[in-house]
N, C-alpha and C positions, 0 to 999 in steps of 0.2 A: 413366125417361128415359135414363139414362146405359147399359140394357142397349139401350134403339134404337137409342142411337147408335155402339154398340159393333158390334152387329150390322151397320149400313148399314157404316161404316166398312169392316167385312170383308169385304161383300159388294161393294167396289168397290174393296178393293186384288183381289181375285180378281178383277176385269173387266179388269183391266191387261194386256197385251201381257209376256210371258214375253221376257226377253234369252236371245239364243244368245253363247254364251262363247267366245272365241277363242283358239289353242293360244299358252297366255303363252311358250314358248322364240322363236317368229316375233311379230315386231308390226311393225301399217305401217299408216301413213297418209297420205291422199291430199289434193289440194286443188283447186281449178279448175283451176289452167295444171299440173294433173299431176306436179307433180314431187313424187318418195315415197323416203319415211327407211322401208327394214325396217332391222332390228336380231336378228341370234341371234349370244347370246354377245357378246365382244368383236368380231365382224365386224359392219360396218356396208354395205347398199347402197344407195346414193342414184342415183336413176332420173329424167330428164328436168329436169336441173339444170346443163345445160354452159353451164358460164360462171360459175356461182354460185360460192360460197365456203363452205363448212360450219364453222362455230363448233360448238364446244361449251365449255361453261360446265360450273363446277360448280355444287352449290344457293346457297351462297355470291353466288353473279354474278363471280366469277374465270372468265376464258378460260383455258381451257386448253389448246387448240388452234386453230387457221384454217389450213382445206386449199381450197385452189383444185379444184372439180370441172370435169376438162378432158374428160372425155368423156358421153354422155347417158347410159352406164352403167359407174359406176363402185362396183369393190367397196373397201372399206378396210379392216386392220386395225388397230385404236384400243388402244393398249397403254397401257390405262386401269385404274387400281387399282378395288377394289369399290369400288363407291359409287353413289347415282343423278349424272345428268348430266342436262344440258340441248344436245340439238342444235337447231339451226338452220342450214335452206339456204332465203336467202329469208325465202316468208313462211311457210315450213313451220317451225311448232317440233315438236320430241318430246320428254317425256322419257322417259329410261330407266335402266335398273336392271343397274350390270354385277356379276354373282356372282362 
């Protein structure tokens, strides 16, 4: 019994849909009303956000920062020690990871 069930098991994580990996030094995310957090390195670009405010937090839940985004394409440099972080523009969160 236990080799059936071993078997079926395998034979249906193998039916699963394979993930394609994305280049971790770029990451971005999107959301309905569009507006998108990439991240490479310490530079950060928020897209379709004028008007908004970007936070970032550390894991903690300390802010660290709030920047007024005054145009729909704005790049920032964030002169942020290593560490993960939490942004926020809106309803867009990310986190991310600065080396």
């Amino acid at each position: 019994m236990k080799k059936i069930s071993l078997i079926f098991l395998l034979m249906l994580l193998m039916g699963l849909p394979v993930m394609a990996m994305e280049d971790p030094e770029t990451e971005s995310i999107e959301t309905i009303n569009s507006a998108s957090i990439s991240v490479n390195g310490n530079t950060v670009r928020v897209a379709n956000a004028n008007g908004e405010v970007l936070e970032v937090f550390n894991l903690t839940g300390a802010k660290v920062a709030s920047i007024r985004i005054d145009s729909p394409d704005k790049t920032l440099n964030l002169n942020l020690s290593k560490g993960c972080y939490i942004l926020k523009v809106g309803k867009v969160v990310r986190k991310i990871s600065i080396r």
